[in-house]
N, C-alpha and C positions, 0 to 999 in steps of 0.2 A: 821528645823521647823521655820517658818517666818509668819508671822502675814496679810492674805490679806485680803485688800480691796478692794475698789470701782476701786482707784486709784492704785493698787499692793503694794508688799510688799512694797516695801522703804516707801513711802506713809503713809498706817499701823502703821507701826514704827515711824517714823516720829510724825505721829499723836499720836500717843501709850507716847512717850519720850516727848512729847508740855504736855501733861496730867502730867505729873509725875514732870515739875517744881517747884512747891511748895514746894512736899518735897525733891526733888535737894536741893535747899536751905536750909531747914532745915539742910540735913545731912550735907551738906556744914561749919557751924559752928563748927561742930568737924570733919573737913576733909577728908569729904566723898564726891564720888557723886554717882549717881546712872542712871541705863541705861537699858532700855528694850531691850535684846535682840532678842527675839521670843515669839511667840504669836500665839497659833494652838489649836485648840477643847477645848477650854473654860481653856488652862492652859498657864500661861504666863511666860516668863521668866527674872530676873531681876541681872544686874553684878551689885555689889559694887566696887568701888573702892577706893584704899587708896591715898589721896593728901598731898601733903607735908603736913608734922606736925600732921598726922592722928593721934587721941588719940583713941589707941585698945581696951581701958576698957570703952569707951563710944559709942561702938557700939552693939545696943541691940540684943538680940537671934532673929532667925529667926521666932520662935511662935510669937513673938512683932511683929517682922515687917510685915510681910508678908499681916496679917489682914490691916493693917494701907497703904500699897502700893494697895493694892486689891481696898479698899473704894477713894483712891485715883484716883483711872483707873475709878470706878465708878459713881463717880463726873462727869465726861468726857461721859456719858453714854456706858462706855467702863466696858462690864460686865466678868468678870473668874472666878472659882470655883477653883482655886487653882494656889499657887505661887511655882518656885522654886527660890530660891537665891544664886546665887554665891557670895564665899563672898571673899574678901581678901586674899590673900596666904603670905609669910614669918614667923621668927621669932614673929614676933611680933602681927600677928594675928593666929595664929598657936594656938588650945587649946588642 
Protein backbone atom coordinates (compact mmCIF):
# COMPACT_ATOMS: atom_id res chain seq x y z
CA UNK A 1 0.00 0.00 0.00
CA UNK A 2 1.76 3.41 -1.10
CA UNK A 3 0.27 6.54 -1.35
CA UNK A 4 0.10 8.07 -5.17
CA UNK A 5 0.36 10.99 -6.85
CA UNK A 6 0.80 13.26 -9.48
CA UNK A 7 4.45 12.77 -9.04
CA UNK A 8 4.22 8.61 -7.81
CA UNK A 9 4.56 7.24 -4.72
CA UNK A 10 7.84 8.52 -3.26
CA UNK A 11 6.54 11.85 -4.14
CA UNK A 12 3.17 11.04 -2.00
CA UNK A 13 5.04 10.28 0.76
CA UNK A 14 7.39 12.54 0.66
CA UNK A 15 4.77 15.05 0.41
CA UNK A 16 2.53 13.06 3.05
CA UNK A 17 5.90 13.01 5.88
CA UNK A 18 6.77 17.37 4.70
CA UNK A 19 2.87 17.48 6.26
CA UNK A 20 3.47 15.71 9.34
CA UNK A 21 6.59 17.99 10.67
CA UNK A 22 5.03 19.88 13.20
CA UNK A 23 4.01 17.19 14.93
CA UNK A 24 7.60 15.33 14.24
CA UNK A 25 8.64 18.00 16.52
CA UNK A 26 6.33 17.87 19.00
CA UNK A 27 6.76 14.06 19.59
CA UNK A 28 10.30 14.74 19.34
CA UNK A 29 10.41 16.46 22.92
CA UNK A 30 9.61 13.22 24.51
CA UNK A 31 11.58 11.03 21.96
CA UNK A 32 9.59 10.22 19.34
CA UNK A 33 9.35 10.67 15.67
CA UNK A 34 6.96 9.76 13.49
CA UNK A 35 6.61 8.67 9.63
CA UNK A 36 4.11 7.96 7.07
CA UNK A 37 4.37 4.86 5.73
CA UNK A 38 1.38 4.40 3.30
CA UNK A 39 -1.29 5.86 2.08
CA UNK A 40 -4.26 4.15 -0.19
CA UNK A 41 -8.36 4.66 -0.25
CA UNK A 42 -8.55 7.36 2.23
CA UNK A 43 -6.61 5.27 5.02
CA UNK A 44 -3.12 6.17 6.00
CA UNK A 45 -0.52 4.76 7.70
CA UNK A 46 1.79 6.17 10.33
CA UNK A 47 5.32 4.26 12.37
CA UNK A 48 6.36 5.62 15.59
CA UNK A 49 9.34 5.43 16.55
CA UNK A 50 11.32 5.26 19.87
CA UNK A 51 14.77 7.80 19.90
CA UNK A 52 17.16 7.76 22.48
CA UNK A 53 15.80 8.62 25.88
CA UNK A 54 12.12 7.83 24.66
CA UNK A 55 9.73 8.35 27.82
CA UNK A 56 7.16 5.27 27.25
CA UNK A 57 4.58 6.80 29.82
CA UNK A 58 4.47 9.86 27.61
CA UNK A 59 3.22 8.44 24.67
CA UNK A 60 -0.57 8.89 24.19
CA UNK A 61 -3.12 5.86 23.07
CA UNK A 62 -3.75 5.61 19.75
CA UNK A 63 -7.54 7.14 20.11
CA UNK A 64 -5.40 10.61 21.02
CA UNK A 65 -3.31 10.44 18.47
CA UNK A 66 -4.65 9.39 15.53
CA UNK A 67 -7.46 12.14 15.43
CA UNK A 68 -4.54 14.78 16.07
CA UNK A 69 -2.14 13.16 12.98
CA UNK A 70 -5.37 12.89 10.77
CA UNK A 71 -6.19 16.95 11.12
CA UNK A 72 -2.63 17.29 10.63
CA UNK A 73 -2.34 15.58 6.99
CA UNK A 74 -5.39 17.90 6.65
CA UNK A 75 -3.99 21.09 7.18
CA UNK A 76 -1.78 20.07 4.07
CA UNK A 77 -5.18 19.47 2.24
CA UNK A 78 -4.28 15.93 2.65
CA UNK A 79 -7.80 14.27 3.55
CA UNK A 80 -8.15 10.22 5.41
CA UNK A 81 -11.03 8.69 7.11
CA UNK A 82 -8.86 6.53 9.13
CA UNK A 83 -5.38 6.08 10.67
CA UNK A 84 -3.40 3.03 11.58
CA UNK A 85 -0.43 3.45 13.92
CA UNK A 86 2.39 1.39 14.39
CA UNK A 87 3.71 1.93 17.58
CA UNK A 88 7.13 1.10 19.26
CA UNK A 89 8.02 -2.60 20.16
CA UNK A 90 10.25 -3.64 23.37
CA UNK A 91 10.14 -3.92 27.03
CA UNK A 92 9.50 -0.72 27.44
CA UNK A 93 6.71 0.08 25.25
CA UNK A 94 5.21 -3.41 25.48
CA UNK A 95 1.52 -2.99 27.49
Amino acid sequence: MTAIGNDGPDAALNDLNAAMEPTRRTLGYDGYGVHVMAAVDGRVVFQIEALEGACPECLSPDEVMAPLFLRQLEKSGHKFSTAEILRPSGPAHDS
